[in-house]
N, C-alpha and C positions, 0 to 999 in steps of 0.2 A: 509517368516515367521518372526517372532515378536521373536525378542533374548530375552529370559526370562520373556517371557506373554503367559498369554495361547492363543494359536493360535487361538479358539472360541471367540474371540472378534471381532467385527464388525472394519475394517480398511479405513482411508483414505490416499491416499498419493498423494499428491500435486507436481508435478516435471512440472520447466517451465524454465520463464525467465521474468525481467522486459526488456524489449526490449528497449524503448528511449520515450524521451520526445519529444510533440512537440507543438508547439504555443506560448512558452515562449516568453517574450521578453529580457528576459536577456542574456548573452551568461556565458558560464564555470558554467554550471548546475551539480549537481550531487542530488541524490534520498537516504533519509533513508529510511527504509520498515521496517513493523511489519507484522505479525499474532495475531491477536487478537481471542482468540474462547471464548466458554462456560465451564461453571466447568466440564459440563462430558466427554470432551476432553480430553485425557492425552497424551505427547509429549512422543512419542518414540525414535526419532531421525532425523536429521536435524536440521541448524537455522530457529530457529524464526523470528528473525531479523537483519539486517545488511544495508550497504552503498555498495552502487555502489563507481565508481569512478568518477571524474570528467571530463566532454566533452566540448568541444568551437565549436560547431556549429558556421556556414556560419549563418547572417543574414538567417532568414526564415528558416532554415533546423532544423531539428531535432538534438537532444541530444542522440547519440546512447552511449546504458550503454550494454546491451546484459549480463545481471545481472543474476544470477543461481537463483533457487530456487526450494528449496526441501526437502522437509518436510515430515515426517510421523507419525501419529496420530492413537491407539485406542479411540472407543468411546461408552457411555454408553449410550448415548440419541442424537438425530441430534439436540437439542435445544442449542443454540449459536456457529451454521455455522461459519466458520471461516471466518475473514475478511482481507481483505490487507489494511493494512494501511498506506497513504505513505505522506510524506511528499519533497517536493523539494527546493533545494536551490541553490543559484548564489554564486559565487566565485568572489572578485572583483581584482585589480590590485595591491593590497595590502595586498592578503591572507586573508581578512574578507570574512565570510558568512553571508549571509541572506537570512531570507525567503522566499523560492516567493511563495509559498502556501500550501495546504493540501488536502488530499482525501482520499477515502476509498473506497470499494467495494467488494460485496459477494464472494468471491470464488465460481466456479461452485458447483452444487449437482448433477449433471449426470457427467456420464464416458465419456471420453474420449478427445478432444485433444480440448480447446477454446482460441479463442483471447477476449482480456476486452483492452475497451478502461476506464482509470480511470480519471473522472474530475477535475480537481486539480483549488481551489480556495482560497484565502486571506481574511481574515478580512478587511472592510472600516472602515479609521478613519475619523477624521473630516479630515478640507481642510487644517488645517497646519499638522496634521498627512501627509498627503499625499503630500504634498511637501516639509516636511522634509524628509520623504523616498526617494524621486527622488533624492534630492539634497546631502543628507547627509549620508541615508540609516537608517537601522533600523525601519522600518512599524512597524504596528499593528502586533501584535503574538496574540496568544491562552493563557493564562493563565493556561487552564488545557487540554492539550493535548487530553484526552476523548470524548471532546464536538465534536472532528472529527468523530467519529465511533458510539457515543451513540446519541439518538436525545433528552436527555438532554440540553434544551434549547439554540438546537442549530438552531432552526428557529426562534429564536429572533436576529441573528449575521447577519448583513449586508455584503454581498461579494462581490468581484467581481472575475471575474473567469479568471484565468493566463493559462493554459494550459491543457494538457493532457498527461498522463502516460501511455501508451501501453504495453499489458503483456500479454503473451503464456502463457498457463497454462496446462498442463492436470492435471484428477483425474482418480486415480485408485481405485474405490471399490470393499473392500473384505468382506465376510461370511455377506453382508447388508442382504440376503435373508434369512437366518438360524434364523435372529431376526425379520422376517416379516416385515423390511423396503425396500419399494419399491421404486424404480427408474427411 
């Protein structure tokens, strides 16, 4: 039950995990994550967003983070589904970070227990962008963070695609039927 809402409101609750990255090429990765929903979402309780820690995979292995998440939400309309939004970065030998990429993807709308593989890609600069990054660090970034989640011109942005984010996820829906949304 919903502490101090009325319990007649239609619920979502999101409880998983980002599990680990894999395909990167850098090693001492670590993941920030959002939810992003629509206005008729209201946060009941849980983060919204947060960091993993950082991992140093073996050449070739994955970046295991094993990252909580859990979240619970009333909602007035299913329009603006909520989104993970995540972004990944490298750790170097010197305590700087950098980018290695961006992604998003739907949160389930049916119940029960899913795996999401999340694509994660970077911005291409030009050729001395790209071998300043190699050599010196600091690539291309996003200007405006959004362009990851909204499709506000964002198939005008050339990428290339760095890795993959894997995430458990369940969804528990509550009182969806009493509002005639089906499942």
């Amino acid at each position: 039950m919903v502490r101090g809402k009325d319990s007649s409101s239609a619920e979502v609750h999101f409880i998983g995990q980002i599990v680990s990255g894999s395909g990167f090429s850098d090693s001492q990765l670590f993941c920030r994550w959002s939810i992003q929903t629509g206005g008729a979402w209201h946060h009941v309780e849980g983060l919204k967003e947060g960091q993993t820690h950082a991992d140093c995979p073996q050449l070739g292995q994955a970046a295991i983070w094993c990252h909580p998440v859990d979240v619970h939400y009333t909602i007035k309309g299913i329009t603006g589904w909520p989104k993970l939004v995540v972004q990944v970065y490298s750790l170097d030998g010197f305590g700087r970070f950098d980018i290695c990429g961006y992604g998003f993807c739907n949160l389930p709308s049916s119940p029960g227990a899913h795996s999401i593989d999340c694509v994660i890609w970077r911005p291409t600069g030009s050729l001395r962008d790209e071998f300043r990054q190699q050599f010196v660090g600091g690539g291309p970034q996003l200007r405006d963070p959004q362009l990851v989640y909204t499709s506000l011109d964002r198939y005008r942005i050339q990428t290339t695609a760095m890795g993959t984010v894997h995430v458990q996820i369940s969804v528990i829906l509550r009182n969806f039927a009493r509002y005639g949304i089906e499942y």
